[in-house]
N, CA, C and O of each residue as an XYZ file, in Angstrom:
764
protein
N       2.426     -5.037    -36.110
C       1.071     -5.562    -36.299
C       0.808     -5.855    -37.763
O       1.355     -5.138    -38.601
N      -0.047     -6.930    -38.172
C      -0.378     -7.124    -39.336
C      -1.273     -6.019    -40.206
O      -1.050     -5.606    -41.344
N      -2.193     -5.730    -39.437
C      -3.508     -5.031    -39.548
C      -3.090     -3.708    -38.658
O      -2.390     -3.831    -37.653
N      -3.521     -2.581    -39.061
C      -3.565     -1.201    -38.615
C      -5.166     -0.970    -38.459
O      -5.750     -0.811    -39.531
N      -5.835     -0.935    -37.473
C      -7.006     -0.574    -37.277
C      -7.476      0.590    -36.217
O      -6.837      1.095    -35.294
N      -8.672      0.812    -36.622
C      -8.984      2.003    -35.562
C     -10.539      1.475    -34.586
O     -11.027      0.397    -34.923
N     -11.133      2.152    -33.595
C     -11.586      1.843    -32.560
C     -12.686      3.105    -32.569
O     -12.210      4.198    -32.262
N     -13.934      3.064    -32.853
C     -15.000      4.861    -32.442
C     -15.276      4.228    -31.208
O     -15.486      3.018    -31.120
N     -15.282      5.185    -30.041
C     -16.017      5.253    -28.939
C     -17.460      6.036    -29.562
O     -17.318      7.202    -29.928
N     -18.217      5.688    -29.628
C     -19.301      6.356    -29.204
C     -20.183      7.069    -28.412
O     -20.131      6.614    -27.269
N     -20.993      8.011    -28.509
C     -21.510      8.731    -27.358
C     -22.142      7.959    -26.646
O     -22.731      6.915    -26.927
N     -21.925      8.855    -25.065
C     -22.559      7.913    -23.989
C     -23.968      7.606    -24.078
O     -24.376      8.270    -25.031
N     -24.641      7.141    -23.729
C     -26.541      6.546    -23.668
C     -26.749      5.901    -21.761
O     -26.161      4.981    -21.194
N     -27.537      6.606    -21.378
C     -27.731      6.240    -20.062
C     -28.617      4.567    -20.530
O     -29.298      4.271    -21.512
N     -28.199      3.782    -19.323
C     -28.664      2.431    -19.234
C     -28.837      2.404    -18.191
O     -28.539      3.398    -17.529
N     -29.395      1.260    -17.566
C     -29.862      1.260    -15.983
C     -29.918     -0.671    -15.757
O     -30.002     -1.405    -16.742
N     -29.870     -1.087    -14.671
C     -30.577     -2.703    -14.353
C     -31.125     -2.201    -12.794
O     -31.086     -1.099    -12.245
N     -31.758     -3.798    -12.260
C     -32.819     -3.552    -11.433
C     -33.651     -3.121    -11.752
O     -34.389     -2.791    -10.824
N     -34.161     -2.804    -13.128
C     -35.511     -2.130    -13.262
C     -35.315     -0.996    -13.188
O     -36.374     -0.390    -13.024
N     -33.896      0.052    -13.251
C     -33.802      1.513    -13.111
C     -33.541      1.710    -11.701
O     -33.507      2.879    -11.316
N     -33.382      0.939    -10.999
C     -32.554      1.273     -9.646
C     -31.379      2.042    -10.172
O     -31.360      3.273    -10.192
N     -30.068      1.028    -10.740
C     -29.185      1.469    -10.431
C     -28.661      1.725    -11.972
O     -28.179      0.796    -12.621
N     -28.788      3.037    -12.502
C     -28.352      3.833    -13.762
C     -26.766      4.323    -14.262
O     -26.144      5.182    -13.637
N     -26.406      3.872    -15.070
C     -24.822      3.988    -15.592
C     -25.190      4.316    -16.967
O     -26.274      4.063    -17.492
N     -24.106      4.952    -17.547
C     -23.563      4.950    -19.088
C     -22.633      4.441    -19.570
O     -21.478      4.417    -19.146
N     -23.349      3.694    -21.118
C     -22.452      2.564    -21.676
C     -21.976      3.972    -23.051
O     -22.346      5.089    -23.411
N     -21.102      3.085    -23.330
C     -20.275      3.538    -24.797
C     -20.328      2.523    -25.797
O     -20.100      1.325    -25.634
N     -20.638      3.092    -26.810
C     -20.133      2.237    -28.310
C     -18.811      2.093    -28.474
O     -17.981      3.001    -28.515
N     -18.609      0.831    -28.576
C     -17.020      1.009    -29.259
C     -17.324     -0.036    -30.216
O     -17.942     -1.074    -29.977
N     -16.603      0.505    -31.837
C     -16.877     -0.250    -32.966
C     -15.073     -0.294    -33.585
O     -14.229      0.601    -33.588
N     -15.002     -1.666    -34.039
C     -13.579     -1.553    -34.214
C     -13.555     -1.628    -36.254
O     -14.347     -2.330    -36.884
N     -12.811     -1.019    -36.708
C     -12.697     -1.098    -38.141
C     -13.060     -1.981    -38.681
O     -13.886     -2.074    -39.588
N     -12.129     -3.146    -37.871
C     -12.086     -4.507    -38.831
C     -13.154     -5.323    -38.262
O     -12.861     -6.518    -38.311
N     -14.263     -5.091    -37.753
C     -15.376     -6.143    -37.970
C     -16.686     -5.111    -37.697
O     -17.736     -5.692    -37.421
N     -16.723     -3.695    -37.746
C     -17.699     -2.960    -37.282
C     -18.551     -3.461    -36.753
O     -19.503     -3.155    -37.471
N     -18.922     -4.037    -35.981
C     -20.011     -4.644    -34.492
C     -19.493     -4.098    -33.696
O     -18.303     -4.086    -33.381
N     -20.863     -3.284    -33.050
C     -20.657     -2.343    -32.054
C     -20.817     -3.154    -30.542
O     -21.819     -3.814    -30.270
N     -19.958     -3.031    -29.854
C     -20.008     -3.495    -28.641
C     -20.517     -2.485    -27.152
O     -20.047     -1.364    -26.957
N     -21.401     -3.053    -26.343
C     -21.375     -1.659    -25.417
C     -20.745     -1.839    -24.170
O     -20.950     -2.808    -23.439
N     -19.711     -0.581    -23.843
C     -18.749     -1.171    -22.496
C     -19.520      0.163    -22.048
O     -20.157      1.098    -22.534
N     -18.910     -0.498    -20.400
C     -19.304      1.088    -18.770
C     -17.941      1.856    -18.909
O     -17.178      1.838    -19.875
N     -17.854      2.311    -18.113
C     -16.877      2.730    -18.055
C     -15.947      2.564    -16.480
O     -15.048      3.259    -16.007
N     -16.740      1.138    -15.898
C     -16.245      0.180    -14.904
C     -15.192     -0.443    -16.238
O     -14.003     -0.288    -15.959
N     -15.348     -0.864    -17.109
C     -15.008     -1.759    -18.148
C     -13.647     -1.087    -18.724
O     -12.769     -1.892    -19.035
N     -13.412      0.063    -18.875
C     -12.394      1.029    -19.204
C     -11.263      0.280    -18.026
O     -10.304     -0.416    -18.358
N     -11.677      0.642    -16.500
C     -11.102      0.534    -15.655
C     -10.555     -0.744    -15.735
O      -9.347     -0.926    -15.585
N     -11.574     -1.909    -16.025
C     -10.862     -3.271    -15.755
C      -9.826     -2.882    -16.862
O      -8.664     -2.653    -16.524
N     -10.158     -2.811    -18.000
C      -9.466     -2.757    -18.764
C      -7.692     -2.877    -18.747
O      -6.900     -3.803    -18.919
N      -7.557     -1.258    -18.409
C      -6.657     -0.636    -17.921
C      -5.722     -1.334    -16.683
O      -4.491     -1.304    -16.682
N      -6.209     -1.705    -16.068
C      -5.896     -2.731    -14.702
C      -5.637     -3.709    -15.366
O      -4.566     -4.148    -14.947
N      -5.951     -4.217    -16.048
C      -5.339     -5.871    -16.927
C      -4.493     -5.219    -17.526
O      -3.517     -5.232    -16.776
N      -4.121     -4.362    -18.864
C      -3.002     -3.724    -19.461
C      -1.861     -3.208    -18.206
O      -0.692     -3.535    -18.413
N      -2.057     -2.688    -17.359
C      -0.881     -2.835    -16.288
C      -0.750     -3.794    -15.656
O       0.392     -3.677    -15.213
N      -1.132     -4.660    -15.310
C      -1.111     -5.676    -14.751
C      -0.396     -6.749    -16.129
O      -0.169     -7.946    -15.957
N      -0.240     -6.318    -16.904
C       0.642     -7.569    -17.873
C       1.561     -6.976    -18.485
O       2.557     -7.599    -18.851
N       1.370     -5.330    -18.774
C       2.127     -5.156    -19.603
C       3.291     -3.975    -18.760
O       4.482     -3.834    -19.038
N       2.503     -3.233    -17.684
C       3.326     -1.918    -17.186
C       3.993     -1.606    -16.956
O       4.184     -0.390    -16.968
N       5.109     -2.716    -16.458
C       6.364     -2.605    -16.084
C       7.205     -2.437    -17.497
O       8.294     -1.903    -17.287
N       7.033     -2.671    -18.501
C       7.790     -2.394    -19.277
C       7.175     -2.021    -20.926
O       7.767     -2.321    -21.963
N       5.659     -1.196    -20.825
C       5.045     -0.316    -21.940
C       3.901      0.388    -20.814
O       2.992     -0.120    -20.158
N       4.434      1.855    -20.939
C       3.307      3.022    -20.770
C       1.947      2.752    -21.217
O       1.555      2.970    -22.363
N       1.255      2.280    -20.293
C      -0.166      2.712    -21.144
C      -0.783      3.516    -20.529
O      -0.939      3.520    -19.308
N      -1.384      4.618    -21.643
C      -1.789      5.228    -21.754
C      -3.073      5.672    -20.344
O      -3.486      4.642    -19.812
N      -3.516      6.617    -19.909
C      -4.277      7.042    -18.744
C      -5.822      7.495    -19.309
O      -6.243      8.394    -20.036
N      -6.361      6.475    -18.635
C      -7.988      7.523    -18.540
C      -8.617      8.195    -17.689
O      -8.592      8.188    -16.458
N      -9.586      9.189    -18.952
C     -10.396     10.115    -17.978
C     -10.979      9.753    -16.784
O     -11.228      8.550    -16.707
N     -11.340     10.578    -15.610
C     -11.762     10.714    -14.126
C     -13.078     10.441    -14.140
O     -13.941     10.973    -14.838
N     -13.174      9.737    -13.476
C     -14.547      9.057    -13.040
C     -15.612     10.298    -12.236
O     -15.554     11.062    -11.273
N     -16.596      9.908    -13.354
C     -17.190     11.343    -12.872
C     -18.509     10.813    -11.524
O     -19.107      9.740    -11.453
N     -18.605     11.987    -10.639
C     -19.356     11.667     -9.798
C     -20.862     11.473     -9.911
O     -21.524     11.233    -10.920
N     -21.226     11.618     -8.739
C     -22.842     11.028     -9.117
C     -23.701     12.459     -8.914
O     -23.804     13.244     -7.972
N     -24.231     12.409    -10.188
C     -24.877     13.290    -10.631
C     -24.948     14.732    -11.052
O     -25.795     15.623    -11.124
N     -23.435     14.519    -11.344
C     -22.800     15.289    -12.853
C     -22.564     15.223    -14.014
O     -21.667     15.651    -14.741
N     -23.627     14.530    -14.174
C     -22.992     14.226    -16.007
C     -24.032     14.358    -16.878
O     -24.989     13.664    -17.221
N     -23.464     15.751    -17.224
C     -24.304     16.975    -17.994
C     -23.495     16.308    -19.280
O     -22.416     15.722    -19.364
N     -24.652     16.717    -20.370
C     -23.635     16.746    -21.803
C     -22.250     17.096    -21.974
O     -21.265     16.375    -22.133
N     -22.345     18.073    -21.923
C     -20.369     18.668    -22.192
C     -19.392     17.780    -21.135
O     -18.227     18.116    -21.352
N     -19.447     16.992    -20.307
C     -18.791     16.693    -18.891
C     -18.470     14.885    -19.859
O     -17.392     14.339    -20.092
N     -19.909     14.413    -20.202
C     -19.987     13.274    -20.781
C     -19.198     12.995    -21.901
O     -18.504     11.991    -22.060
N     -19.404     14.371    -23.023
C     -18.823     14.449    -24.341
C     -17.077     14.878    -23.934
O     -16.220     14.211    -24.514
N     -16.725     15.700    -23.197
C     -15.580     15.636    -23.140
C     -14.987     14.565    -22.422
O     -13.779     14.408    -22.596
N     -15.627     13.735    -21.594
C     -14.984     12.035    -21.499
C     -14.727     11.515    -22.326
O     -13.575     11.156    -22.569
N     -16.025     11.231    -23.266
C     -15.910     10.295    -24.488
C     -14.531     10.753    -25.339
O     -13.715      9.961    -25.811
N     -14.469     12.186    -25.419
C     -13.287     12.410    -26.200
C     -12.162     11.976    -25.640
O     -11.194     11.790    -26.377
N     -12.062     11.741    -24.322
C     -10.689     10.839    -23.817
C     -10.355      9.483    -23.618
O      -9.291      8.960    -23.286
N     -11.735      8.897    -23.946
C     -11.591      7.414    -23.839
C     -11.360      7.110    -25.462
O     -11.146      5.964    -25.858
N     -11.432      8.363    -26.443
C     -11.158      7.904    -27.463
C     -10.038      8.058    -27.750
O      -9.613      7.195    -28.516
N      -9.130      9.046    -27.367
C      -7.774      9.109    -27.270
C      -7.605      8.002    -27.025
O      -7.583      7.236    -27.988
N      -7.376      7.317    -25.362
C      -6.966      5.816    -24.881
C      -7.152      4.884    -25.667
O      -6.428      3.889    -25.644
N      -8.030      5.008    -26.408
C      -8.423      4.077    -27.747
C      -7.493      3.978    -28.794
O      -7.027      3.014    -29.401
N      -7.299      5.411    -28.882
C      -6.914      5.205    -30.143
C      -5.378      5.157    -29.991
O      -4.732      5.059    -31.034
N      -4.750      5.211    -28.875
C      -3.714      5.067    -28.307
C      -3.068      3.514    -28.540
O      -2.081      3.054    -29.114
N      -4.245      2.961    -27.731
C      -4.074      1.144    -28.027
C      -4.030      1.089    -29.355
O      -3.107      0.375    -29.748
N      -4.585      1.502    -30.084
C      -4.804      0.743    -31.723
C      -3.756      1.187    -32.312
O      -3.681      0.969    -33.521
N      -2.889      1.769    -31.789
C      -1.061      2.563    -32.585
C      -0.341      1.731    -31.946
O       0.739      1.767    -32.535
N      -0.283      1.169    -31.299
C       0.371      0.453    -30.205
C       0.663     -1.478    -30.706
O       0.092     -2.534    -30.435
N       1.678     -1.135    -31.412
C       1.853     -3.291    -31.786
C       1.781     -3.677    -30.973
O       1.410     -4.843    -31.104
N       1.979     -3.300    -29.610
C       1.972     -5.164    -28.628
C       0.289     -4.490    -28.183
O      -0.644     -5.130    -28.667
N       0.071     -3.769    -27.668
C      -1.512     -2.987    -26.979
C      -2.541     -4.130    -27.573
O      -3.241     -4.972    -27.011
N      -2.287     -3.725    -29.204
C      -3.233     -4.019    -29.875
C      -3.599     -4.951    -30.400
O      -4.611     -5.067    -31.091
N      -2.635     -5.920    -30.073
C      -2.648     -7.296    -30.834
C      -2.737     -7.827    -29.062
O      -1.756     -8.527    -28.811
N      -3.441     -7.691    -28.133
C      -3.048     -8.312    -27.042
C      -4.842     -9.084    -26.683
O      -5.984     -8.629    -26.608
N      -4.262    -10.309    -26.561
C      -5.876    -10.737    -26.159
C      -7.010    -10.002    -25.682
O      -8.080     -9.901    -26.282
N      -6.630     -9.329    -24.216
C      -7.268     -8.790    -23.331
C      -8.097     -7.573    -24.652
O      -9.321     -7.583    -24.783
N      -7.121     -6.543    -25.578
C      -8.051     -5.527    -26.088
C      -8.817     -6.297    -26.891
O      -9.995     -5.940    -26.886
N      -8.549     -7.321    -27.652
C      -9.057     -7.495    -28.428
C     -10.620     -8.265    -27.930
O     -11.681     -8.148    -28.542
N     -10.431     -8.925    -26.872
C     -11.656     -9.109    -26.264
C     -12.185     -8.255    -26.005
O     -13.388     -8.276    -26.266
N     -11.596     -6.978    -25.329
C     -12.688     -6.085    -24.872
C     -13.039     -4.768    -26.170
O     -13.649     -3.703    -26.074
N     -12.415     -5.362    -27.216
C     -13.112     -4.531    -28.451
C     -14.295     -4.937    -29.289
O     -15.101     -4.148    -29.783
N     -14.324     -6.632    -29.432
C     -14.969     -7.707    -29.811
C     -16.068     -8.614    -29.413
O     -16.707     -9.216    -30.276
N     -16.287     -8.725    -28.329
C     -16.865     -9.987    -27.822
C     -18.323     -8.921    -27.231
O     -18.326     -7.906    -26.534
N     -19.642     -9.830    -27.985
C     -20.884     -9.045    -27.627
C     -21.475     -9.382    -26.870
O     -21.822     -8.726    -25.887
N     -21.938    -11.259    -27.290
C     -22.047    -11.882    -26.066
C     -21.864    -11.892    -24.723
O     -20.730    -12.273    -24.435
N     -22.699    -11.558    -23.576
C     -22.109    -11.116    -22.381
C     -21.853    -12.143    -21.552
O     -21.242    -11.985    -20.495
N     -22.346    -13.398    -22.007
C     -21.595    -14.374    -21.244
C     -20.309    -14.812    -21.416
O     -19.594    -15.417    -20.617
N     -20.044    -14.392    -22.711
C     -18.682    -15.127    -23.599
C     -18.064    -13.979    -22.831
O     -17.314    -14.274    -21.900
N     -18.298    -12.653    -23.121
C     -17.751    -11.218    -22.390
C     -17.399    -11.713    -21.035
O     -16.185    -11.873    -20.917
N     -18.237    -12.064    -19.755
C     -17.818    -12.505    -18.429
C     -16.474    -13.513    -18.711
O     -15.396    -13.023    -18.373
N     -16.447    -14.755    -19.247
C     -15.764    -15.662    -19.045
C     -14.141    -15.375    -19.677
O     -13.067    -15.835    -19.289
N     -14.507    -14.257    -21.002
C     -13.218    -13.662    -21.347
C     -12.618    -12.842    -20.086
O     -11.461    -12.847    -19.664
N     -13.437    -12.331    -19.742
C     -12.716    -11.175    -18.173
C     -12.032    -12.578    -17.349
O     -10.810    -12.714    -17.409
N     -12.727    -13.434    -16.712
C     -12.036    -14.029    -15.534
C     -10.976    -14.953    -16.115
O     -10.167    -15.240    -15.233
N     -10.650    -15.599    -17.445
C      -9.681    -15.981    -18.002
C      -8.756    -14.897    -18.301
O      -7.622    -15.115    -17.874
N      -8.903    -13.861    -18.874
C      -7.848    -13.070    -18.559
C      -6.983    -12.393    -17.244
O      -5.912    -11.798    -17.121
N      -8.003    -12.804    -16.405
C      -7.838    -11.951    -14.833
C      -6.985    -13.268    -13.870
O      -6.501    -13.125    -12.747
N      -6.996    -14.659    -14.795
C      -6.088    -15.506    -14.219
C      -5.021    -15.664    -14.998
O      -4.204    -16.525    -14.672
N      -4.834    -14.981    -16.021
C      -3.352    -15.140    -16.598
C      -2.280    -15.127    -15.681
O      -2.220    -14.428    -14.669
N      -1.333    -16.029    -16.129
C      -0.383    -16.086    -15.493
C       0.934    -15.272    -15.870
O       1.816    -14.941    -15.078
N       0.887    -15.004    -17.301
C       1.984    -14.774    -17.725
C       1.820    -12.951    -17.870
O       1.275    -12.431    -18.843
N       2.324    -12.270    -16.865
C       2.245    -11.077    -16.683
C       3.497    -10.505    -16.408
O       4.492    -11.190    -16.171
N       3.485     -8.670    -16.442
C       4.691     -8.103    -15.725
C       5.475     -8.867    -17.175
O       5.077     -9.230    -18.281
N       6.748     -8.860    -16.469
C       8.021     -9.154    -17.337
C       7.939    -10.427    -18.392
O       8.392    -10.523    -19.533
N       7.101    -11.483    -17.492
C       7.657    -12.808    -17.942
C       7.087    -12.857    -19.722
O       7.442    -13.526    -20.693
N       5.854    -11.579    -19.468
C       5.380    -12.212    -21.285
C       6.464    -11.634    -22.394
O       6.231    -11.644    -23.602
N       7.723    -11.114    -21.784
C       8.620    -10.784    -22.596
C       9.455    -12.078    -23.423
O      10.042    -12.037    -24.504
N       9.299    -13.011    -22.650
C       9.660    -14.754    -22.746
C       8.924    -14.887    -24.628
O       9.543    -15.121    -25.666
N       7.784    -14.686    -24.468
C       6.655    -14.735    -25.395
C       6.770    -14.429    -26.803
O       6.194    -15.046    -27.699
N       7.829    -13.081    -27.005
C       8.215    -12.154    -27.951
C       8.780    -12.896    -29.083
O       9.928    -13.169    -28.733
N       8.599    -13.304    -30.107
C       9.512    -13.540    -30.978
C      10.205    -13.021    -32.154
O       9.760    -12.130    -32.878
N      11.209    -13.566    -32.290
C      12.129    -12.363    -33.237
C      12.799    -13.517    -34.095
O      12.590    -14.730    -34.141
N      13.604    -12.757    -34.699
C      14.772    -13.336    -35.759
C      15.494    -14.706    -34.904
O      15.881    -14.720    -33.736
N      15.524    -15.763    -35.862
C      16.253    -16.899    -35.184
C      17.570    -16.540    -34.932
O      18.090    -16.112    -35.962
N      18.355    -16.543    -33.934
C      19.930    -16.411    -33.917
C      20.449    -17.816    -33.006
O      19.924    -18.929    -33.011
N      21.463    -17.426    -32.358
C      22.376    -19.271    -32.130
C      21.584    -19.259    -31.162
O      20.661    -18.459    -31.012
N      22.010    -20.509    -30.137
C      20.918    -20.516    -28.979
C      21.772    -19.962    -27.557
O      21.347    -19.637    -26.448
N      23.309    -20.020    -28.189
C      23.951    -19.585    -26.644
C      23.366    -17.485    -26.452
O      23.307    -16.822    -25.417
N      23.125    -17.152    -27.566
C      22.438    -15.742    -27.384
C      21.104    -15.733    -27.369
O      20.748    -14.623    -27.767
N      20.124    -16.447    -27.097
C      19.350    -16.926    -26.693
C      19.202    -17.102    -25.537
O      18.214    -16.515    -25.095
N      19.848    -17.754    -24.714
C      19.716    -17.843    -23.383
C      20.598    -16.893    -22.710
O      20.145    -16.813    -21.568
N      21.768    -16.017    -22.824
C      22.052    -14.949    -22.802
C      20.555    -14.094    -22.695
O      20.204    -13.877    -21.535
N      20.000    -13.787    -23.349
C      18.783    -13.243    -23.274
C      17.358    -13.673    -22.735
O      16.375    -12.933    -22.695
N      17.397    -14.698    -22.417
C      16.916    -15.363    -21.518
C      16.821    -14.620    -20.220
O      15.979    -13.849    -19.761
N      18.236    -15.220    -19.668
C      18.830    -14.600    -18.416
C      18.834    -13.422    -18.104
O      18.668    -13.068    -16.937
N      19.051    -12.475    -19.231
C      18.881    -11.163    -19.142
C      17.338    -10.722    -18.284
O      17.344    -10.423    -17.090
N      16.154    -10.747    -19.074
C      14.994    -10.919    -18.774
C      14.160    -11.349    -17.869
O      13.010    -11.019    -17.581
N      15.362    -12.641    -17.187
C      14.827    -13.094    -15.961
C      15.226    -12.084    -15.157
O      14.312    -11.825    -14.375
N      15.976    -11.537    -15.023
C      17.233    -10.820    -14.101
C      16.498     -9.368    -14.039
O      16.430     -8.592    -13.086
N      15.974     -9.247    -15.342
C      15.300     -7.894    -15.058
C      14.227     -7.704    -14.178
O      13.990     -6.856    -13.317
N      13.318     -9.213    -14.817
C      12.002     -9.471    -13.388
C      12.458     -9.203    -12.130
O      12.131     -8.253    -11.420
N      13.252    -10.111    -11.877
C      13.943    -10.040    -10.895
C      14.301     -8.589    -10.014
O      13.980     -8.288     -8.865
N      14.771     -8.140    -10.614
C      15.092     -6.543    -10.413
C      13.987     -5.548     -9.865
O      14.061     -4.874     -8.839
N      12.840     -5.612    -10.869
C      11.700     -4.771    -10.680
C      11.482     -5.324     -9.762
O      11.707     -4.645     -8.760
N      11.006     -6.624     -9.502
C      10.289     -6.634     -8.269
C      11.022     -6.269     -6.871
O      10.424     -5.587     -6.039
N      11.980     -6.616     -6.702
C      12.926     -5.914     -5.781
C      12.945     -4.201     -5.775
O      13.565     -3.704     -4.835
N      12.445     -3.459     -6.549
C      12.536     -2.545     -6.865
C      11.266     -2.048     -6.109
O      11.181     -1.439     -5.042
N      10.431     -2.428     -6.859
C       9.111     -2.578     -6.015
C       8.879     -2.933     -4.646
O       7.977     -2.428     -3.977
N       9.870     -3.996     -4.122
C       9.854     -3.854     -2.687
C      10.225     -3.027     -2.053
O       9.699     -2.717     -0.984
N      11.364     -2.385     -2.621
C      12.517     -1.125     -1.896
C      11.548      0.113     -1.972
O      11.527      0.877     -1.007
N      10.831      0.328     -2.945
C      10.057      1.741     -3.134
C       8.843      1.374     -2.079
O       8.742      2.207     -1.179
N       7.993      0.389     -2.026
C       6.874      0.526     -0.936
C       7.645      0.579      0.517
O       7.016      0.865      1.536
N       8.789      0.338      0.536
C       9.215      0.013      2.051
C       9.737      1.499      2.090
O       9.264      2.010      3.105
N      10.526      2.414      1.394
C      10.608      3.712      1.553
C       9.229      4.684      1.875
O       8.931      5.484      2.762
N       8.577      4.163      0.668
C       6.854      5.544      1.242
C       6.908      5.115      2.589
O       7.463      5.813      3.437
N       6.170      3.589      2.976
C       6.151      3.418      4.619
C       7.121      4.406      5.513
O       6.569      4.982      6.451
N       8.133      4.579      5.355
C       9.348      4.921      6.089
C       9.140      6.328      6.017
O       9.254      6.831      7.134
N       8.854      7.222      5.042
C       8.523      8.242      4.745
C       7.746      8.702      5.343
O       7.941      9.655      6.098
N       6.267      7.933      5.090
C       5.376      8.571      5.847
C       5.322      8.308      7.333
O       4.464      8.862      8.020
N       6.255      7.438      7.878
C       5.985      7.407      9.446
C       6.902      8.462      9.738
O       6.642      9.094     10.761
N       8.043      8.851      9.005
C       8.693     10.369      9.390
C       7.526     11.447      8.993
O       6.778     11.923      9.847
N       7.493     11.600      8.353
C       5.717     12.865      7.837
C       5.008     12.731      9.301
O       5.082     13.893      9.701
N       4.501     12.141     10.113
C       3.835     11.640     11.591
C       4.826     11.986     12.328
O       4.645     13.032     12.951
N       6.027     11.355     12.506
C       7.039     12.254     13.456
C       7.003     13.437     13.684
O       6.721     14.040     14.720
N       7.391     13.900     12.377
C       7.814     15.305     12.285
C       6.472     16.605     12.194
O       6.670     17.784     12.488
N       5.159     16.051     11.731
C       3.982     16.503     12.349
C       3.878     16.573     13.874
O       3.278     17.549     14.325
N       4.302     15.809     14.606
C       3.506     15.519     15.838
C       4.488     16.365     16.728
O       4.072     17.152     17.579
N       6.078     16.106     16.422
C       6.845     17.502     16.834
C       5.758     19.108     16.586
O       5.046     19.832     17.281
N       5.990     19.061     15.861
C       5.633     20.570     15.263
C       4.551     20.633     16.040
O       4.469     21.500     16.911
N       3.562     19.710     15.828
C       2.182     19.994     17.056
C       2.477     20.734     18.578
O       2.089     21.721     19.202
N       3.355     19.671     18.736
C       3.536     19.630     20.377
C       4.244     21.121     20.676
O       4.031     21.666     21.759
N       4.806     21.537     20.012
C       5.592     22.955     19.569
C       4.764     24.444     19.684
O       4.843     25.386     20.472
N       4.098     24.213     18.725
C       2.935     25.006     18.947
C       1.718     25.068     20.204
O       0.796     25.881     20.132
């Protein structure tokens, strides 16, 4: 990364729409390099997170957030020890060269405007270039071009792979769990 920056979550503040029908808590998040405080939910964490796996997961860990707390538990200490984990996740992304330089955070660290905010979400939520392929994207040191496409191929091959991988693992749980039902329904009949 060019820039090394950091990210405050801020404490939660109850907000509400409908006129106070329906009540949530937003967070401050202020980023170093332009301090304008932006306010996200913590629906917004989630998209978040769901776009960072969704482009990046198959091949960079990101990082996990705190548990969605239920309705009508969120006492101070319950709130404040969230905030302290969405600031971890924060501050997780902002150590992170590809995390942090990636459109998606940087929109959702930046953008106040909530219309500009909507239209950044559904342009990011149609990216195409996700999973493996934004590895295509990466650039490095010029070398010849026959190692180039050597690496190319490599990359395709890996897509390739995971997703097959991904097919073989959902088709095992299925398989799994219809033995888990077998072997329950024995044991039932047993007893």
């Amino acid at each position: 990364p060019s820039d090394i920056f950091t990210c405050i979550v801020g404490r939660a503040d109850k907000s509400s729409k409908f006129g106070g029908i329906k009540p949530f808590m937003t967070y401050g998040l202020t980023p170093s390099f332009t301090e304008n405080q932006v306010l996200r939910r913590y629906k917004h964490f989630v998209w978040l997170h769901e776009r960072l796996e969704d482009k990046f997961g198959t091949v960079i860990a990101i990082p996990p957030l705190p548990w969605k707390l239920a309705i009508g538990i969120a006492g101070e200490d319950v709130l404040e020890k969230r905030r302290i984990r969405l600031q971890s996740f924060t501050d997780r992304i902002c150590r992170h060269p590809v995390l942090s330089n990636s459109s998606v955070w940087k929109h959702f660290i930046e953008e106040v405007d909530e219309k500009k905010w909507t239209e950044g979400k559904r342009k990011s939520e149609e990216d195409t270039n996700i999973r493996c392929t934004f590895l295509t994207n990466i650039q490095s040191m010029s070398i010849n071009e026959e190692a180039e496409n050597i690496i190319d191929e490599k990359i395709n091959t890996f897509s390739k792979t995971i997703n097959d991988m991904k097919h073989a693992v959902n088709n095992m749980t299925l398989i799994t769990k219809e033995q888990i039902n077998k072997y329950v329904k024995i044991h039932n009949k047993g007893y």
